[in-house]
N, C-alpha and C positions, 0 to 999 in steps of 0.2 A: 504494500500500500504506500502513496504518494502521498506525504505530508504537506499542508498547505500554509500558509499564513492569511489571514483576514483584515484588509485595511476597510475600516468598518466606519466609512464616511458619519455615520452618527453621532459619533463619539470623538472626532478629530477636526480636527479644521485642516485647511489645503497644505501648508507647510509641513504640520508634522507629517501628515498621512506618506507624505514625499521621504520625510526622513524613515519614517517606520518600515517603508518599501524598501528604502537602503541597508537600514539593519536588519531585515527579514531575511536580505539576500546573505546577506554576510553571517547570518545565523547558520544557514544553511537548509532553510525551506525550500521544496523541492518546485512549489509555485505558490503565485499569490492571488486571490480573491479581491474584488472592491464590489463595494452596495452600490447599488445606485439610486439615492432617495433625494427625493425634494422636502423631507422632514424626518426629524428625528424620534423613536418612537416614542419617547418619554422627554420631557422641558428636561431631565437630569442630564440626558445624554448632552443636549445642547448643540449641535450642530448638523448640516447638510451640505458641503457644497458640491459643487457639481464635477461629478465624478468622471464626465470625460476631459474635464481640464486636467483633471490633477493626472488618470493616464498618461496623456499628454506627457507631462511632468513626470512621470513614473517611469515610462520607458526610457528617458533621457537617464535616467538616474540608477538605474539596474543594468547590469551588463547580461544576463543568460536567465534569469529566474523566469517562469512562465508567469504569464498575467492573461486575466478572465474578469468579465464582470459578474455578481453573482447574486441578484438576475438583472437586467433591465426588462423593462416593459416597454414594447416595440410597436402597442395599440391607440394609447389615446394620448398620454404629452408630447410620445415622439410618433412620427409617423413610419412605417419600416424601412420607405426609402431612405431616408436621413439617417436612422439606425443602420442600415448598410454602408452607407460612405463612412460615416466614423468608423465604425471595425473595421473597414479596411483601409484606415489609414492609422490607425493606431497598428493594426498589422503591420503594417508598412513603418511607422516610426518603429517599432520592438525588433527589428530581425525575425520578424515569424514566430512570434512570442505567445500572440496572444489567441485565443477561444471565447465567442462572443458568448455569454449567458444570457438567455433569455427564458422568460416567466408572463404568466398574462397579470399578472403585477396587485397592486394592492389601493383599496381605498386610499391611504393615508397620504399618497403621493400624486394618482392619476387624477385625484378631484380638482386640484388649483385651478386645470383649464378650464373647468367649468362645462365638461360635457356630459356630467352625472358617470353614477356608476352600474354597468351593465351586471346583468346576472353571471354566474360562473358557466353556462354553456354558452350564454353567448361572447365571454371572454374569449373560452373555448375556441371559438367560431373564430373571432377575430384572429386571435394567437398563431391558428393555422395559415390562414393568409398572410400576417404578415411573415413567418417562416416561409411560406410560396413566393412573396416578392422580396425576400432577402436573398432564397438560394440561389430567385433567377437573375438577380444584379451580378452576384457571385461570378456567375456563371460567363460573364463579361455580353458586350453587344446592351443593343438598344433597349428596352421590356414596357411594355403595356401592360395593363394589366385591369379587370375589372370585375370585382369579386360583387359579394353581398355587400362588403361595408369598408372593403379600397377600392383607390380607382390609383392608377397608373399612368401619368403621361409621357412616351418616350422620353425616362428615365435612362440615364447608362453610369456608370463608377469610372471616371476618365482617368483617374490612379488607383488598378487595381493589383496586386501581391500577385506577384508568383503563384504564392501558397496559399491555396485559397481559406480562409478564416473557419475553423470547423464552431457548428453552432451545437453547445447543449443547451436544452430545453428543461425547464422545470417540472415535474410532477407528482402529483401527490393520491393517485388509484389507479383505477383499473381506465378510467375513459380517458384519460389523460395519457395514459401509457401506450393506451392504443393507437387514440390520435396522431402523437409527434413521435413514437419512436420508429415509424417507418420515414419520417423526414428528418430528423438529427443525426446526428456525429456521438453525439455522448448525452446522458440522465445526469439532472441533476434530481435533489430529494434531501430533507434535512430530517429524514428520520431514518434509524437503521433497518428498514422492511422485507426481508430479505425473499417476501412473495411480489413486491414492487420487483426490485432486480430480477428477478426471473421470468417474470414476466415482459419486463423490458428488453431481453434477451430474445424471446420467442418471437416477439415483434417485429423488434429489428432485423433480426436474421442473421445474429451471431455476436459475440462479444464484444460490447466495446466501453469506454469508461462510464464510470458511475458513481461522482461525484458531488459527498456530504458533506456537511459542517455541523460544526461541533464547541458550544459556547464551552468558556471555561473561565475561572477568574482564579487565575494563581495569585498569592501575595502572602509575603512568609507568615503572616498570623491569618489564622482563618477564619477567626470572628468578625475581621476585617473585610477580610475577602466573601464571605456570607452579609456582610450588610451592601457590598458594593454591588454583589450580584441582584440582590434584592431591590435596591434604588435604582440601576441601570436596564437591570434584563428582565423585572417579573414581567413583564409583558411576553414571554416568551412561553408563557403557560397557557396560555390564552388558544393555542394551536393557531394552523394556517386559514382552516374553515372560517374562523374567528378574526384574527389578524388580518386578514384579506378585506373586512370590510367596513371597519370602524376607521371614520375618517379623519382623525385628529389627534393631538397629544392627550386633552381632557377626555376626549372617548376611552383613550386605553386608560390612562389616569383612573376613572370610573369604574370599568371593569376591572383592573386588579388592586382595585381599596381592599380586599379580603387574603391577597394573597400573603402569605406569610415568609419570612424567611427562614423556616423548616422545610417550606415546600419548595422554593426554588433551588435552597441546596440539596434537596433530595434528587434533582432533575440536571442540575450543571455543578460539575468537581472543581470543588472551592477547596484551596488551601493552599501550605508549600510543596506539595508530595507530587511523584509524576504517578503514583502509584494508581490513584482513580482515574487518573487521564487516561494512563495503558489500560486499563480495565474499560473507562467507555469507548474509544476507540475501537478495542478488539469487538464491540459491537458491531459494528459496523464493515468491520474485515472481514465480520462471519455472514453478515448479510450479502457479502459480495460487494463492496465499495472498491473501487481500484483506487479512489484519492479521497482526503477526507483534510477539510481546511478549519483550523482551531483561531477560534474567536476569545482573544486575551479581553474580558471585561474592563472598561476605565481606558478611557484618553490617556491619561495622565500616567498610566504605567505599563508602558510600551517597553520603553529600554531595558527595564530591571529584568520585566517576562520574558525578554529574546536574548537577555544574556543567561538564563535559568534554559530556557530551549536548547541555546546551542550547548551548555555544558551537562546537562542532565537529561530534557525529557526529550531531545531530539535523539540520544544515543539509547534512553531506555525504550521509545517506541521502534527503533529501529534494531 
């Protein structure tokens, strides 16, 4: 399994997130992740910015580490042809670095434009087109295109890579799995399912990666680290069913005023030990995950967690 690192635009603002991509490499993460949100889930995280800048900025500043977004949403703030020319010009600034994540994305981000929020099959519905007019940009030459809810006008990517951008897709069952895994490159999924992977396999029509994450909040004292997880991450309890449709800080705010911090540490390995990390991971390794990207909780303790990775939990998970 392929270790990852999490630049976890929520929690960082443009700079650091730059530096944290420099020391993730230098840790020796096998690749790295970024969110792509127009808000943060919680006022505690405190930040959003926009994440194909800072790419931008990332590939400048990493010499060989892989980079992915994980997910963008390719249906209602951005349109998929726009989504297309950034991946592959961020392909193009990395050396054939990076792999487009995409997801049919979340209330809490797609609503600022103001074009409401569709149900989850007609997310569904969109998600799939816009994978149709990304592969065929991809694919280079001119594209039209006129579905249910895009339209296309000779469209072309006039600086396209070599190497064409492989796209994983988000999902979270059985319709989801069916839908995009005969159009993807690789699963993405943040829980370790290990009837999702296998199903994703039979779909596809033979193995290919399948790529989780994995929150965690290391910090030498762990009552520390259990209050930080608690203020930053209880919104991570809430599942995707949930998270996908509450449209604000105060919405999730609201729904986990009850959550406690027995229950969030029962769900993400709080403390200094790499010991429950290897343990939730090997979750995941057994579900069939070929990479799986670890989210250090807190802005603010970036350097301490990646110098603990590279002398510790990078050699005990490996």
């Amino acid at each position: 399994m392929r270790i990852g690192y999490t630049l976890m635009t929520e929690q960082a603002g443009p700079r650091e997130l730059v530096d944290h991509a420099t020391l993730a490499e230098q840790a020796g993460f096998d690749f790295e992740v970024m969110s792509d949100h127009y808000s943060p889930w919680l006022d505690e995280q405190g930040h959003a910015p926009y994440a194909w800048s800072v790419l931008g900025a990332v590939t400048q500043a990493t010499d060989q580490v892989e980079l992915m977004t994980y997910v963008t949403c390719p249906t209602v703030r951005y349109h998929p042809a726009v989504v297309a020319q950034k991946a592959a010009t961020v392909q193009l600034l990395s050396g054939n670095r990076f792999t487009l994540g995409i997801g049919a994305g979340e209330n809490l981000n797609e609503h600022v434009v103001g074009r409401g929020w569709p149900p989850v099959n007609v997310r569904h519905e969109l998600l799939r087109e816009a994978v149709e007019i990304i592969s065929q940009l991809f694919d280079g030459g001119y594209v039209n295109y006129s579905g249910q809810h895009f339209r296309v006008d000779s469209a072309k990517l006039w600086d396209l890579p070599e190497q064409r951008v492989p796209i994983a897709v988000a999902v979270s069952g059985g319709q989801s799995v069916r839908t995009f895994a005969p159009l993807a490159d690789a699963m993405v999924a943040v829980e370790p399912d290990a009837a999702l992977s296998q199903e994703w396999d039979v779909f596809q029509g033979g193995q290919s990666r399948k790529i989780g994450q994995l929150p965690i909040c290391w910090d030498p004292d762990r009552d520390k680290a259990v209050e930080r997880a608690h203020e930053q991450f209880r919104w991570f309890a809430g599942g995707w069913k949930v998270n996908s449709e509450l449209p604000g800080t105060a919405g999730f705010a609201g729904a986990t005023q009850f959550v406690r911090q027995e229950d969030v540490a029962a769900k993400i390995p709080c403390g200094p030990d790499a010991g429950p990390v290897v343990e939730a991971v090997a979750k995941f390794r057994d579900a069939g995950f070929t990479d799986l990207a670890l989210v250090q909780i807190g802005g603010d303790h970036q350097p301490e967690f990646l110098d603990f990775a590279k002398a510790e939990l990078l050699p005990a998970l490996r």
